[in-house]
N, C-alpha and C positions, 0 to 999 in steps of 0.2 A: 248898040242898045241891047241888042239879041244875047252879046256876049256877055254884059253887065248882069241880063237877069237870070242864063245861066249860071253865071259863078254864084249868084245868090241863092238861086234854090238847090247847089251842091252845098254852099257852106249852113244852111237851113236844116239839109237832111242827113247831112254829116252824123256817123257815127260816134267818133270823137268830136269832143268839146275844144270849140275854136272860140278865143278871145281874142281882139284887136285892142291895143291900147297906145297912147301915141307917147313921148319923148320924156313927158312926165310922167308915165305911170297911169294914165285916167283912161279907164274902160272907156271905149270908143264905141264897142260892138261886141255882141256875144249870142251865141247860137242857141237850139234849145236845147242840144245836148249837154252843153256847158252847163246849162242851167238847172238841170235836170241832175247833174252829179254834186252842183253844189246847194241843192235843196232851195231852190228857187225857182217862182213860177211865171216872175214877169223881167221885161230887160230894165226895163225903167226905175226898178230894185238896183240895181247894181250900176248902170250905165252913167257916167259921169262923174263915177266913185274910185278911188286909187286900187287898182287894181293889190295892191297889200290887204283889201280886207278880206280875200279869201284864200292868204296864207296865214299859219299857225307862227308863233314864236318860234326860235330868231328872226327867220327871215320876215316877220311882217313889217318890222321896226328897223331892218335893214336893205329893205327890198330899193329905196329911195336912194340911199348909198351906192346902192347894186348899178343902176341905173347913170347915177354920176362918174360913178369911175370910171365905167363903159364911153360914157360922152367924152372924159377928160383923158384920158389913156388909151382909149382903141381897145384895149383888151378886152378878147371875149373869154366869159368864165360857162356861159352858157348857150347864148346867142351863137346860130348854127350846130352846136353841139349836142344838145340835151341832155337829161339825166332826170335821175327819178327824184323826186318833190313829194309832201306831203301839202294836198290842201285842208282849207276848213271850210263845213258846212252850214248854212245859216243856225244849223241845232245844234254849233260848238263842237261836232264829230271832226274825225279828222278823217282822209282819207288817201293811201299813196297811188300817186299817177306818175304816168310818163311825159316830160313837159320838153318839149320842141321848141323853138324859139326862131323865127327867122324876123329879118329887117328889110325892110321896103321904102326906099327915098324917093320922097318927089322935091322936087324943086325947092318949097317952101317948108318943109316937115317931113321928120320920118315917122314911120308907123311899124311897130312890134306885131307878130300876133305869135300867139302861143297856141300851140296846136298839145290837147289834154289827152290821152290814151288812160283809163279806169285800168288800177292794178287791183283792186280790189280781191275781185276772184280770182289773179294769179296768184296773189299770196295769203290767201285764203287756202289755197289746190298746193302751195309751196309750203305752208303750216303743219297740212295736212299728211301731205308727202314727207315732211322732218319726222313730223309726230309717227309715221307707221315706220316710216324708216328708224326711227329710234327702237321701237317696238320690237318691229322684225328683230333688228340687232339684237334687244335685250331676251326673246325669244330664243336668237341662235345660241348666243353666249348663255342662256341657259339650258338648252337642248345640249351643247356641245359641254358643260359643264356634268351634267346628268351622263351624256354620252363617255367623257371621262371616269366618271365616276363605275359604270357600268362596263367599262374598259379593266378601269382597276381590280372591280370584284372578279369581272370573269377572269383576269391574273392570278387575282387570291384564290380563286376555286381555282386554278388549274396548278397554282402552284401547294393546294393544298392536297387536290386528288393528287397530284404526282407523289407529295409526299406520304398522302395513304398507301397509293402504288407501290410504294416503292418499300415502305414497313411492311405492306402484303409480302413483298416478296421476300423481305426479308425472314420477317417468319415463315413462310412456308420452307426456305432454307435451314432454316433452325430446326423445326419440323422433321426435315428431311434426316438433318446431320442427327437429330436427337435421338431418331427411330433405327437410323442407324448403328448410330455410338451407341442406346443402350440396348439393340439387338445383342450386338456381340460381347460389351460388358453384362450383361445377364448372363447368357450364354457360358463364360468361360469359367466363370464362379460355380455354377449351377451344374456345369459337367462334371464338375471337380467334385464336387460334393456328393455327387451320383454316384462316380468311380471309386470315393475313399471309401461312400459307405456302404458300397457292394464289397469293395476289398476287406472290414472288419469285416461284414460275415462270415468272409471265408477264411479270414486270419484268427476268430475268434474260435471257428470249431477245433482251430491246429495249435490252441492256445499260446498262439505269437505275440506277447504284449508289446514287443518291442514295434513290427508293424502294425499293430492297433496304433497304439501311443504318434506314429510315426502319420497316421492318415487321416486320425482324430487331431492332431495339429494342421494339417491341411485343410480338414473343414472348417473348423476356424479360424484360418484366415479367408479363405472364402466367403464366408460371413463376415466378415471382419470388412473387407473388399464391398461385399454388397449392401452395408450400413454406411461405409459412405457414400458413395453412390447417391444412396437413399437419403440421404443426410445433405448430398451436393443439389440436390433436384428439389427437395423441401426447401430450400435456403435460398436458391434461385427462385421459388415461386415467390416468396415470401418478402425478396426486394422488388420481384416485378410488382406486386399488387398492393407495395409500399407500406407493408405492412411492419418496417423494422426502422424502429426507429430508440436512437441509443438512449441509454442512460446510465449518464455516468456516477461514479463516487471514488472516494479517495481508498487507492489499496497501495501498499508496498513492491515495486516492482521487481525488486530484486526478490524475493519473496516467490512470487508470481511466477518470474522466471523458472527461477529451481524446481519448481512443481512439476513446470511444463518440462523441460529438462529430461525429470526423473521419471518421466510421465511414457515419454518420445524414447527415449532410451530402451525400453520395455522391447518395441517395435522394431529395431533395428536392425539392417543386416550383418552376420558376420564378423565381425573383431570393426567396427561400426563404431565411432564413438562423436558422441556430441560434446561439445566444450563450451561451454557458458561461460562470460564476462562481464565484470558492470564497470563501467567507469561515473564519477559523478562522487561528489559531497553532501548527497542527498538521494531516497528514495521512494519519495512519495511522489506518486502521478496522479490525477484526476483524467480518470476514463469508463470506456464503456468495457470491464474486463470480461465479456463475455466475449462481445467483438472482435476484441485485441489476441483474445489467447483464440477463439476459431481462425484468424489470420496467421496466427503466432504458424498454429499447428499444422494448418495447411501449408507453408512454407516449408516447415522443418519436414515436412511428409514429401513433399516433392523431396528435398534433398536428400531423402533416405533411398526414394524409389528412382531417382535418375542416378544416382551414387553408386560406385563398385563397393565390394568389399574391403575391408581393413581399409577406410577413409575415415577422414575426421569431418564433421560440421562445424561452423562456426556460430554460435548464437553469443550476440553481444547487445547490450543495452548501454546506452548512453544519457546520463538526464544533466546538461547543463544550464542557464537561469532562462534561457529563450526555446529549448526543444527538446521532446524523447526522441532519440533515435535505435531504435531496433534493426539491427544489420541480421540475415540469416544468408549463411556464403558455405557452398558444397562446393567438392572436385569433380561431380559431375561431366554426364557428357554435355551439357551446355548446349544454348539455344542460336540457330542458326542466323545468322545475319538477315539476310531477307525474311525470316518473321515474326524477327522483333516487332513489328508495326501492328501487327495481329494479337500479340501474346497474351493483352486482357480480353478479350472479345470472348462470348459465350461458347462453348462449346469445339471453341479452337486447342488444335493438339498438334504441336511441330513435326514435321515430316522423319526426321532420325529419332523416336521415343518405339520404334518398332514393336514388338507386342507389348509391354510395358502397359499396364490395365490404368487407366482413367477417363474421366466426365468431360474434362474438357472444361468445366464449370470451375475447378476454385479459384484460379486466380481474379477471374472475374469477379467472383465472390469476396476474392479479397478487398481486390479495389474497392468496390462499393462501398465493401464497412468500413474501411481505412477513408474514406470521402465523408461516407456519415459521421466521423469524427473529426474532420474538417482536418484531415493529415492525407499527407500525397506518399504515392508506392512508387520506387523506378530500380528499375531493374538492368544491371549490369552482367554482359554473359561474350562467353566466347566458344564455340563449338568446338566441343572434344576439354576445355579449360576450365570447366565450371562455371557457378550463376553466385551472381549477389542480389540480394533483395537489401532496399532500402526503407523502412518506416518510417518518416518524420511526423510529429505532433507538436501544435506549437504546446507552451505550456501556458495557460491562462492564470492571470494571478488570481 
């Protein structure tokens, strides 16, 4: 008897909701914790009623089945096992519990009881936990987004300072080579002019006209010398600060040529001779003829000034239905193999051109205006064998 009223006031004060129901289904017994999760406040509510009324659909309408198959099969689907259920509340709420299930035979009848564990606030606290944990996630994924992002710029600035760095240093090179190169091309022009024109004075009181004549040709080539120069260094500003830009019109090439020709000829050393050629069934080009003939002439000037004596030039134009092609080819001493790679660069001068006076600046100059005409320059050379220079242009209908 002692034990009886024992078990009674543990299943009384049970935390979890205990339900006894017998073979059919029909609440036998229920605690007040039971009663209390499924919104009821007396046993006599529930007690004697099929224990389906306080599950939701499917299982309310199936629960009687549940029960039969168990009787007629032995199989348990729940009974001893448990699993998580959804009940319903007398206010039509639903709520999910943990539902236990054991069996208990006497002699005459078995009896169910279901032992009810409130999930309630574990999936409440499990809701809650998806939802920051989703959060978190979309926080990192956007932190580590941002963090990329902030990866990438400081790449682009580093790979932008380097490339400032690196134009720094190239001009201060430039700088260096400039101050250089035109220390001693000022210099060598400017002595010469000093010495010829101290030597008229003293040739003029001994009325020598033949050494006047002879040193007054010196200074003007030294002038001559420091107009380009002066001419190389204006031209070169003038594409850095992009301030050249072509414009073209239709001239006669062959025409053009000859000018330049007879022009270049003037200049040249010694039994020296330029030879001009057109090939083509036509003579008209559309170009920038300021351009072309500053390219022209820079070209033919190098071949005059790396050229010995009694040599020939080759100046040849080419115009057939798809390109101009202008060839200028000396026997020159020719450009050395390892600086071919260099040869347009600014203020680049190959190692065997020994005192031999220049900038460093035209061929660079040429490229560029041979590029602002949308025509490519290459250059063919063998050291000690002479150089060819290549113009092509396409021609635009």
């Amino acid at each position: 008897m002692e034990r009886a009223k024992l078990l009674a006031a543990i299943i009384e004060n049970a935390i979890d909701g205990i339900i006894t129901i017998d073979e059919r289904g029909i609440i036998e017994n229920i605690n007040p914790a039971a009663l209390r999760l499924f919104g009821f406040e007396e046993r006599e509510e529930l007690i004697g009623k099929n224990v389906s009324v306080l599950m939701p659909e499917p299982d309310r309408t199936k629960h009687d089945s549940y029960l039969e198959n168990y009787h007629t099969t032995g199989k348990m689907k729940i009974i001893g096992i448990g699993r998580e259920v959804n009940g319903l509340k007398q206010d039509g709420s639903t709520f999910p519990f943990r539902l236990g299930v054991s069996e208990v035979k006497f002699s005459d009848k078995r009896i169910y009881t279901g032992f009810i564990h409130d999930l309630s606030q574990a999936k409440e606290d499990e809701l809650k936990i998806k939802s920051y944990t989703e959060e978190l996630e979309s926080k990192i994924k956007e932190r580590t987004q941002d963090l990329i992002q902030t990866i990438s710029e400081l790449e682009t600035a580093k790979d932008v300072v380097s490339e400032m760095f690196h134009k720094e240093k190239e001009l201060n090179q430039l700088k260096t080579r400039f101050v250089s190169m035109a220390s001693h091309e000022f210099r060598t022009p400017l002595s010469s002019i000093q010495l010829s024109a101290s030597l008229i004075e003293k040739y003029s009181s001994k009325n020598d006209a033949a050494s006047i004549e002879k040193h007054t040709g010196k200074i003007k080539n030294a002038i001559n010398n420091l107009t380009t120069i002066l001419n190389d260094f204006l031209s070169h500003e003038k594409l850095e600060a992009g301030k050249v830009e072509p414009n073209a019109t239709v001239f006669n090439i062959v025409a053009f040529a000859e000018e330049i020709t007879e022009e270049m000829q003037l200049i040249t050393k010694q039994d020296q001779l330029i030879v001009y050629q057109h090939q083509g069934t036509s003579a008209e080009v559309y170009l920038d003829s300021n351009l072309l003939k500053n390219s022209i002439i820079n070209l033919i000037s190098n071949a005059i000034k790396y050229s010995g004596e009694n040599t020939m030039i080759q100046f040849n134009t080419i115009l057939d239905p798809q390109n101009l092609i202008i060839e200028v080819k000396d026997n020159g001493i020719g450009i050395p193999a390892s600086e071919m790679e260099h040869l347009f660069e600014a203020f680049f001068r190959a190692y065997n051109i020994g005192d031999i006076p220049g900038t460093g600046l035209g061929l660079h100059i040429v490229k560029r205006y041979v590029h602002l005409m949308n025509g490519t320059v290459v250059c063919e050379s063998q050291e000690q064998n002479g150089t060819t220079f290549t113009l092509t242009f396409p021609i635009n209908p």
